[in-house]
Each structure stands twice: as structure tokens, then as C-alpha cells.
C-alpha positions as CSV (number, residue, x, y, z in Angstrom):
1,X,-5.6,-0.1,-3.2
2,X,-5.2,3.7,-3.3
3,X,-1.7,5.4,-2.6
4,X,-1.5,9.1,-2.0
5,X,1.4,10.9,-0.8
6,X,1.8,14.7,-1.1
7,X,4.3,17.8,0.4
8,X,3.7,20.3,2.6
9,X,4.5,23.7,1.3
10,X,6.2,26.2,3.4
11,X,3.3,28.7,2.3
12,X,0.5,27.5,4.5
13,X,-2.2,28.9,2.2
14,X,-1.3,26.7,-0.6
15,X,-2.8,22.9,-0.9
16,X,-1.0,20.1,-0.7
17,X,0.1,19.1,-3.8
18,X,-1.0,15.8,-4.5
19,X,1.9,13.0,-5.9
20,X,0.0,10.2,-7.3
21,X,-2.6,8.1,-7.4
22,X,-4.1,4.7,-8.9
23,X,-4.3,6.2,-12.4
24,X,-1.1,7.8,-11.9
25,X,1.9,6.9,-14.5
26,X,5.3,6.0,-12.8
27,X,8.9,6.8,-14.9
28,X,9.7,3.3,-13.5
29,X,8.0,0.3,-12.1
30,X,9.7,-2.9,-11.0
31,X,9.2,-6.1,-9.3
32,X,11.1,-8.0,-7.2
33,X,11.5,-12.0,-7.8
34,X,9.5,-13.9,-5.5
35,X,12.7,-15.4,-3.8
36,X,14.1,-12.5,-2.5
37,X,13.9,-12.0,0.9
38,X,12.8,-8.9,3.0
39,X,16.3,-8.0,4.0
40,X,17.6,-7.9,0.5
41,X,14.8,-5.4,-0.2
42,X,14.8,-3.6,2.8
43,X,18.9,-2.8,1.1
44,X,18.2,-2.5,-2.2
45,X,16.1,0.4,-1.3
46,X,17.6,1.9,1.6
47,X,21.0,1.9,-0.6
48,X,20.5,1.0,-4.0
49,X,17.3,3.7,-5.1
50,X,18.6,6.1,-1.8
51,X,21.8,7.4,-0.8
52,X,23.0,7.1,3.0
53,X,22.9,10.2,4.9
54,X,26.5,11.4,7.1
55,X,26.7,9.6,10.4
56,X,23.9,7.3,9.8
57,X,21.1,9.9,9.7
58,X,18.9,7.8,7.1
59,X,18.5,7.8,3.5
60,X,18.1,10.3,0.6
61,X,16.7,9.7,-3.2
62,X,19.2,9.4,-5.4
63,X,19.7,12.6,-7.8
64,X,16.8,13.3,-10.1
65,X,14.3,10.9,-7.9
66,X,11.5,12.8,-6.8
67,X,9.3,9.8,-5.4
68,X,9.6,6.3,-4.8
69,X,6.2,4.3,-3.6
70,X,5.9,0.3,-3.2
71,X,3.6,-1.6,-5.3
72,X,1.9,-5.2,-5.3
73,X,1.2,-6.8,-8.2
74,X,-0.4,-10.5,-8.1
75,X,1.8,-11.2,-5.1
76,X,5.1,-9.6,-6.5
77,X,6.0,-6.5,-4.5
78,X,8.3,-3.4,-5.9
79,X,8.2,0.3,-6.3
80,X,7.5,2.6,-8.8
81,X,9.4,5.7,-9.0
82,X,8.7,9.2,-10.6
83,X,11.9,11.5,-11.6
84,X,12.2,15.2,-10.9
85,X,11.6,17.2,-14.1
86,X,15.0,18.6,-13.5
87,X,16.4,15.0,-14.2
88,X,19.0,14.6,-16.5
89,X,19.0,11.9,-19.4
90,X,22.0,10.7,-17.0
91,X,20.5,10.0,-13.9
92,X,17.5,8.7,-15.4
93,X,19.5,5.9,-17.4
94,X,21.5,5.1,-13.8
95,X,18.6,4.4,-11.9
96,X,17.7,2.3,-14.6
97,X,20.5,0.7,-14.8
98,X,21.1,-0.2,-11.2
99,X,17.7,-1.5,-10.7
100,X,17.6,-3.7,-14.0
101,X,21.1,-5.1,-13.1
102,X,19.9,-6.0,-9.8
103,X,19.7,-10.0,-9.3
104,X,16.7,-9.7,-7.3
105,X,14.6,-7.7,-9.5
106,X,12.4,-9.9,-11.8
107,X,11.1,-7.1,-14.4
108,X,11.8,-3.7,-14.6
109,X,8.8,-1.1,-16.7
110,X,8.8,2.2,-18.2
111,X,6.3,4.9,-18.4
112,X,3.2,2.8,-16.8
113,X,0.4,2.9,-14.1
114,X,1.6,0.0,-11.8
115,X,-2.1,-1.3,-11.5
116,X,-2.2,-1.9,-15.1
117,X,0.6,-4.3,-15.4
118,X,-1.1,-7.8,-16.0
119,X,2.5,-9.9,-17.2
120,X,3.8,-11.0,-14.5
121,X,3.9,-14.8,-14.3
């Protein structure tokens, strides 16, 4: 399957610039245990990896997230998430942390290409 996801500048001359794709490394990739239910996902993302808006406007990344894309591995869905380059060592390690400490995630990767990932049970 290929993802693509880009920005529109405010320039309208310049291209859209162009995110990731199927060869594209991810900070972070994890994958959710098979037992967790749509619901508990559906929170984990809208306010575990994203912050609520004021007066229930929706959801923003959390600080130093610049993208966050779902992935399916052998069954197992998850995301994978790419920092901002602005990131601090800080906000990196928290959304690592809060994702890793998460009872529903089954395994949590660094610095891979989500299609590559073959250890999942």
C-alpha cells in the first residue's frame, strides 16, 4: 500500500512538499495489541499522540510531532510518526515514553520504514 501526505504552501508557485512514502523512515513506529479495541485507539490517538484543542475544536500533535500516519503490519495496526527537526531530545523521549507505557501498544520501533518490520508475532 502506498501513503502520501504533503502541505500546501502559502506560495502557490512552490510544489507540494511531499511527507513520506513506502521507503520512507519513521522516528517512531508502533503497533497496537490485537485486543485492543477501536475506541481505545480512536483515544490513544486523539489524546495520547495529540493534544485537545479549546472548546472542543479537535486535536493538535503534540510538540515536536510533525506527522503521524497509520500503518498495518500482518494484521496489527499502528502509526508511525516523524518529529519536527526543531524537536527537542525532551519531547522526543515523551512521546516515547507515553506510547511505550501504553497497555495497548504491543511494540514500539525506532528509526525504521514501517513496511520493513517482519517481527511481529
Amino acid at each position: 500500500m502506498l501513503l502520501t501526505a504533503g502541505c500546501r504552501s502559502a506560495d502557490q508557485n512552490r510544489p507540494v512538499e511531499k511527507l513520506f512514502d513506502e521507503k520512507t523512515s519513521a522516528d517512531i513506529v508502533f503497533f497496537y495489541t490485537k485486543e485492543s479495541t477501536y475506541e481505545q485507539r480512536t483515544y490513544f490517538h486523539e489524546n495520547v499522540l495529540n493534544k485537545q484543542l479549546s472548546e472542543n475544536r479537535g486535536y493538535w500533535p503534540r510538540d515536536g510531532i510533525k506527522l503521524t500516519y497509520a500503518v498495518d503490519n500482518k494484521g496489527y495496526q499502528g502509526s508511525a510518526i516523524n518529529f519536527e527537526s526543531s524537536a527537542t531530545p525532551e519531547q522526543r523521549y515523551e512521546v516515547k515514553r507515553v506510547i511505550s507505557e501504553s497497555p495497548i501498544v504491543l511494540r514500539v520501533y525506532e528509526n525504521r520504514v514501517p513496511g520493513t518490520i517482519n517481527d511481529l508475532p
